[in-house]
N, C-alpha and C positions, 0 to 999 in steps of 0.2 A: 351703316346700312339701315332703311325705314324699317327692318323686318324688329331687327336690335332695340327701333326706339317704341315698338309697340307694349310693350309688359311692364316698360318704364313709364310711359305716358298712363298708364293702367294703373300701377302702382302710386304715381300722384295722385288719381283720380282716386282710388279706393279710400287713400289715409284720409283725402281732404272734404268726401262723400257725406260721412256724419249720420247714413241710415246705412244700418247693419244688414239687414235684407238686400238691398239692392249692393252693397259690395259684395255679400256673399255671393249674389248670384252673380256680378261679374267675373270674380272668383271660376265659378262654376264651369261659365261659359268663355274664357280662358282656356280651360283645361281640354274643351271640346273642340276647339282649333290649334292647339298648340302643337299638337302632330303638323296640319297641313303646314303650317308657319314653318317647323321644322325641316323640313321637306324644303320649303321654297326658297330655304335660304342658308339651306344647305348646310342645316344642322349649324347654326351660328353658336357660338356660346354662350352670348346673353338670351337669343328665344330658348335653348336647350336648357337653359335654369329659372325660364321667366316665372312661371308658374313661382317656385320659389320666392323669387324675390318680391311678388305681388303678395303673399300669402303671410313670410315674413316682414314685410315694410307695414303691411295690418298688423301683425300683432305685437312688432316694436313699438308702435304709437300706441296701441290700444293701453299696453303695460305702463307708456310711458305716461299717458292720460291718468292711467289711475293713480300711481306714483306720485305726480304733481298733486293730484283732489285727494292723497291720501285714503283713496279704496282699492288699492291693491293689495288683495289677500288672495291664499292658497281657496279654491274653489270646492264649494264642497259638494260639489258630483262623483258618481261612480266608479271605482278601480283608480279615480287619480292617485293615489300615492303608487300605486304598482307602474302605471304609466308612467311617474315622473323616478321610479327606481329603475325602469327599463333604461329611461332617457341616460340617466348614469352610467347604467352599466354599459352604453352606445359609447357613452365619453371614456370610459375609461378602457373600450377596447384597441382607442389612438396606441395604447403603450403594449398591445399584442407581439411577442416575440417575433410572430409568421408576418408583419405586418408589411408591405409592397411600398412602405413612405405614406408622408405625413398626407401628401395631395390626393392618391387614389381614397385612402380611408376616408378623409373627409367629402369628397365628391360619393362614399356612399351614404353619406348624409339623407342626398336628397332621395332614397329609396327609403331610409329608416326614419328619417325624422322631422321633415321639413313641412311635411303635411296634418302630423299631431294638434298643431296648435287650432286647425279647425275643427276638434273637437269642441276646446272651452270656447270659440267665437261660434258657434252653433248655437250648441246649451246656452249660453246668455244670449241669444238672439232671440231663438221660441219661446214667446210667453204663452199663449194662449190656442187652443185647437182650433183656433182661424188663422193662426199665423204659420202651424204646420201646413194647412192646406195650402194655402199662399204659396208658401216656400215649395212643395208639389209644384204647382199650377206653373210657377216660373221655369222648373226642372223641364217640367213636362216643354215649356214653350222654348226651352232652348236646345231640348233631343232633335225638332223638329229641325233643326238644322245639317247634322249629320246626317241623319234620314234621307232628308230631299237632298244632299247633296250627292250621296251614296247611291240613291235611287237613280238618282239622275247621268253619274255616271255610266253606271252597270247600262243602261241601254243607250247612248254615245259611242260608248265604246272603249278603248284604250288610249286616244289620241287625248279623249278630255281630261286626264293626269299626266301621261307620259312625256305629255311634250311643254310638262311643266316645271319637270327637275328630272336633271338626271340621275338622281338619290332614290325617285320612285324607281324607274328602270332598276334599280339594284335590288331595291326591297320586292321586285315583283317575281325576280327575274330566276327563282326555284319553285314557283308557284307550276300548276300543272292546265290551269285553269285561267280566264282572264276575273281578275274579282275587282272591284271599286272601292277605293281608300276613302272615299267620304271625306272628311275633314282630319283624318287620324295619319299615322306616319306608318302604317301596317296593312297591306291587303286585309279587306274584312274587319278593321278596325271600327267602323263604327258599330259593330254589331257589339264592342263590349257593352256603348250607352245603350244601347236596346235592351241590354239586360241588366243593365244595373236601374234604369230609368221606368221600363215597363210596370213591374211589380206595386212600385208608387205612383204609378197613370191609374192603376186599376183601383186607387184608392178612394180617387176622386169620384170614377164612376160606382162604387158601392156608400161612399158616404153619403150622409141623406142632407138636404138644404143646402147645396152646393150650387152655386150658381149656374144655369146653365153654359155660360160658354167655355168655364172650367171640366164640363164633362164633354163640350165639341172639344176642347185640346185634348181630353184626356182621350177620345175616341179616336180622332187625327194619330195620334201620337203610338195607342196602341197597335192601328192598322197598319200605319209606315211600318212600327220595330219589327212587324212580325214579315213585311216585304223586306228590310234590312236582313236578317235576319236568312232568308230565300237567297237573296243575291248576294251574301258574304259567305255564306259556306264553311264558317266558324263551327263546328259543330261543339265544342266542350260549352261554350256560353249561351250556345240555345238549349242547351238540355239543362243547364244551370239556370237560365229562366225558367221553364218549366216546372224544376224542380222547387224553383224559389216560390212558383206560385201555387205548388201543389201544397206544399206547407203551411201557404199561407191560407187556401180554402181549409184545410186541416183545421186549423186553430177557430179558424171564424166558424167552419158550423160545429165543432165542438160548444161553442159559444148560444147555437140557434140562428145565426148571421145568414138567413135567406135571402136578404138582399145584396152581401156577400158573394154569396153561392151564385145567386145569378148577375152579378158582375163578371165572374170568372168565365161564366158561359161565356158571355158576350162578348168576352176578350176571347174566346178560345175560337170563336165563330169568325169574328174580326180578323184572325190569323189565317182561317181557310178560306176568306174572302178575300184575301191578300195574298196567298198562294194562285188563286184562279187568276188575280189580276196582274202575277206578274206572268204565270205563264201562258197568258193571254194578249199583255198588250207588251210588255217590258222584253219578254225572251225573242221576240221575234226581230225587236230592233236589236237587240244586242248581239244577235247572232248571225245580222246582216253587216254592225258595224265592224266585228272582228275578222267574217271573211273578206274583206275590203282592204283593212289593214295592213299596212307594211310593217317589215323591221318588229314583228312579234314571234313567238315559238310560233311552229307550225302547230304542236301538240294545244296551242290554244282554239283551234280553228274544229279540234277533233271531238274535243267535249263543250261541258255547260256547268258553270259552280252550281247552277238551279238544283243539279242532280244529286250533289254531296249528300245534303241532308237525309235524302233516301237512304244512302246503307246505314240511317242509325237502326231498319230493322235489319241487319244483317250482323249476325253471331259476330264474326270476326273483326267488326269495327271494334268492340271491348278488347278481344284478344290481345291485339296487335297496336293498339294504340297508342300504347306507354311500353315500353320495358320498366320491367321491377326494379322498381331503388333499394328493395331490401338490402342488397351489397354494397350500394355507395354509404348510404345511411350509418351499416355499422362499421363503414372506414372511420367515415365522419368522426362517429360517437368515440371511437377508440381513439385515434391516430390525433385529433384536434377537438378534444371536449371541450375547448373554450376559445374554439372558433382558428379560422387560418387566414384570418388579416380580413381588414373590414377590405371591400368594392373589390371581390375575387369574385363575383358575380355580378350578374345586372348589366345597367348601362354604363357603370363605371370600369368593368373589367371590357368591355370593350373600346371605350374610350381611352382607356390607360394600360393595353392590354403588352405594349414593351417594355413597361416600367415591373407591372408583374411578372415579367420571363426577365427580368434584365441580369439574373445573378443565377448561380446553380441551383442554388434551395426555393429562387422564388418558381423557376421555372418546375422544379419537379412537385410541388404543391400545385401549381396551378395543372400540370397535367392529370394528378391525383382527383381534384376537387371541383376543374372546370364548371362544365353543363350539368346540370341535372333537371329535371323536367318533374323537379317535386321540389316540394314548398321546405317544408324538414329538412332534405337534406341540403339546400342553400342556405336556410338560415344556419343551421350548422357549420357550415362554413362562413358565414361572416360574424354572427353573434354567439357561437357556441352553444351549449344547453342548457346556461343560465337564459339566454336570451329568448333562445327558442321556447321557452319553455312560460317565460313572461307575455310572451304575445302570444303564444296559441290559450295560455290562461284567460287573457282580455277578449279575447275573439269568444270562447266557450261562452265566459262571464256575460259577455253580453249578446248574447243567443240564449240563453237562458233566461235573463231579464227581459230580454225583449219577449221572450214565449210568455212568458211568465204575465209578463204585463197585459200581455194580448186577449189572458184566458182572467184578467181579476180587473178590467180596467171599465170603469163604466161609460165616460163619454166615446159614442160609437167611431171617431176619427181615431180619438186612441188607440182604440180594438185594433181597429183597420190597420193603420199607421203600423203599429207595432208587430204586428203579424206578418206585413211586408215586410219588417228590417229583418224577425225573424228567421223569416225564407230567403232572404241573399245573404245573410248572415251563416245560414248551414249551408249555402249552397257556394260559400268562400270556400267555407271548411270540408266539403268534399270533393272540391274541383285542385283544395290542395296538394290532392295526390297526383294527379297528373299534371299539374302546372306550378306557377310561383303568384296567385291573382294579390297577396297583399305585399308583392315585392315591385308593384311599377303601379304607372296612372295610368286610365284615371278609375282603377279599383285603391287601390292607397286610400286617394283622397278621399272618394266615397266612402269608404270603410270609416276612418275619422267623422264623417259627414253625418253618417247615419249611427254612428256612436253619441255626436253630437244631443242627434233629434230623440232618440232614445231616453236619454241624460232630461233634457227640457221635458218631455212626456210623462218623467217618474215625476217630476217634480209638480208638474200641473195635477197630478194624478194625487201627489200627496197636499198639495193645498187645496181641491176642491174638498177633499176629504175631511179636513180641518177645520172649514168653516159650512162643514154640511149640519144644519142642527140637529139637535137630539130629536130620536125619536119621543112621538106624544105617547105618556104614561097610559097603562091600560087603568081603565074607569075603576076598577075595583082598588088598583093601588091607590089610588086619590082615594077616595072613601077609608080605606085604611089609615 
């Protein structure tokens, strides 16, 4: 199938590339269609791991490059050794008593580990605070694509996905609402990049000397996410935006950051201009294409996704939106401290979901430990509270850096930069409670991505610092 040879023909193209940027961002933008791909080809098994294999075929060669030139050595960036003790403790969960077989475990690979290695090709990527922005400016020009696709749906109507795989019909098909997949393999999916993507658009427009048509992307780019955003109806990732960028105005005028402060205006202005323009120009066709519609719920005819976002002021959207994991958690903690077999979650327990029921003890674990709609209690069931406890360590650790960095860093893309990672960075870590955001893509990869740029930022931070010269003696000490 042509769908099969795409991540392959990707993957030659990345190894044999020879600029680190530009595969990253193929890389990138990979990730941002690999939904729609999956979709159109009906979940194949080479597009459902391409990402993978594009990701690892880079850093096979890259290892294998150094090996040959003899500079391959352990890196010395940030929490690597914790990183590379997690990666162990992944391996050595294969021989977990509760374990479903050798095949599910290792297909949760691609939830736990396949996307780490774009931390250290990040970090050796960014030299310099024009090559962060770059690497933005490329983000920024490739969100644009989910965007306009997502947009474009949502006012078409349902025909311009539905009648393109019958796997969308399936993924729509408990929705209450009609919503637009964009390029992703999940109603409202594109709204994750809006929120993973927005926070470093708004970088470009507060950093100073940027060229302009990196602040028209970044302008484009915040206007669409926040129409994305309106017509997906996602609500835990637009309040996670929000919150990503309320942190991040936090640290920067902690800083004095008035140009800052008035970027985040101007985003926040950009989003109510893109509220008026969808319910202006966008809800009207869309609400013409879905009375027109054949072969949809009726209940989609009855409402508007536009509307979702509204009950975020209403009390009871908190109430009711999660049930409490308190209970599953302290199964977890008790019943399997060191986990109940790697891919009992994610997309490997539903890919391999009769091999997990195939026996009496696999099936009474898995009824035990199934769903859970928090971060904790999944990892707890695949890596136990060794695991668990190494990556929410990595995740704090570098929320902390990154704060840390934001409030002592003196080149102003630094500041910026890292004030954004910041704020998506705390806003993983509180959206953990009602979801799993570093158990799938494309937050995974992000998360490594922006671990990454973090990692390169300390480093520029500590070599301007090293060759900053000494301050001139005051006059009296020379006279003395």
């Amino acid at each position: 199938m042509i769908y099969a040879a795409i991540p392959l023909i990707l993957a030659v193209v990345c190894v044999s590339l020879g600029r680190r940027m530009l595969t990253l961002l193929i890389i990138l933008g990979y990730l941002e269609v690999e939904g729609f791909l999956k979709l159109v080809s009906n979940y194949n098994g080479v597009v459902h791991v391409g990402l993978d294999i594009i990701v690892l075929s880079v850093t096979a060669w890259t290892v294998l490059a150094g090996v040959v030139s003899r500079r391959a050595r352990l890196p010395d960036l940030p929490w690597v050794r914790l990183i590379l003790l997690y990666v162990v403790w992944l391996l050595l969960e294969l021989a977990n008593p509760y374990s479903a077989g050798l095949i599910p475990s290792l297909a949760s690979y691609k939830v736990h580990l396949t996307m780490i290695p774009l931390y250290f090709l990040v970090a050796a990527t960014l030299k310099t605070p024009t090559d962060v922005t770059r690497f933005i400016y490329g983000l920024a020009l490739l969100a644009l694509i989910p965007y306009v696709a997502a947009l474009a749906q949502y006012a078409l109507g349902p025909s311009s996905i539905l009648d393109l795989s019958v796997r969308a019909r399936q993924n729509i098909s408990y929705y209450h609402e009609w919503r637009p997949f964009g390029t992703s393999a999940v109603p409202g999916g594109s709204s994750v990049m809006a929120f993973l993507v927005t926070p470093l658009a708004v970088v470009l427009l507060a950093a100073p000397k940027e060229w302009p048509r990196m602040r028209l992307v970044a302008t484009l780019s915040v206007a669409l996410a926040a129409g994305v955003f309106i017509v997906s109806g996602v609500r835990q990732v637009f309040l996670g935006c929000v919150l990503a960028l309320v942190i991040m105005a936090t640290l920067g005028l902690s800083r004095g950051r008035g140009r800052g402060a008035l970027a985040l205006v101007f985003a926040f202005g950009l989003g109510a201009g893109a509220y008026v323009a969808v319910q202006t120009f966008l809800k009207p066709m869309a609400t013409e294409a879905v009375r027109t519609e054949r072969n949809i719920p009726d209940i989609w005819r009855q409402g508007d996704v536009t509307k979702r976002l509204l009950t975020l002021s209403h009390a009871s959207t908190y109430a009711n939106a999660r049930a409490n994991p308190l209970a599953g958690i302290a199964l977890r903690l008790t019943r399997y401290p060191f986990g109940a077999g790697l891919g009992r979650t994610g997309s490997a327990a539903g890919a391999f979901q009769g091999t997990l029921t195939s026996d009496a003890q696999g099936a009474r674990i898995q009824r035990e430990v199934g769903f859970s709609d928090n971060f904790f209690a999944d990892m707890l069931v695949e890596v136990g509270i060794p695991g668990l406890v190494m990556l929410t360590t990595i995740l704090v650790g570098m929320l902390v850096g990154a704060a840390r960095l934001a409030l002592q860093a003196r080149d102003p893309v630094i500041v910026t930069t890292s004030a954004a990672i910041a704020g998506l960075l705390f806003a993983f870590l509180a959206m953990s409670w009602g979801s799993q955001p570093l158990l799938g893509n494309p937050i995974t990869a992000f998360f490594w991505v922006l671990a990454g740029m973090l990692a390169a930022m300390r480093r520029m931070e500590a070599q301007a610092a090293a060759v900053e010269p000494a301050a001139e003696p005051e006059p009296a000490a020379v006279l003395a």
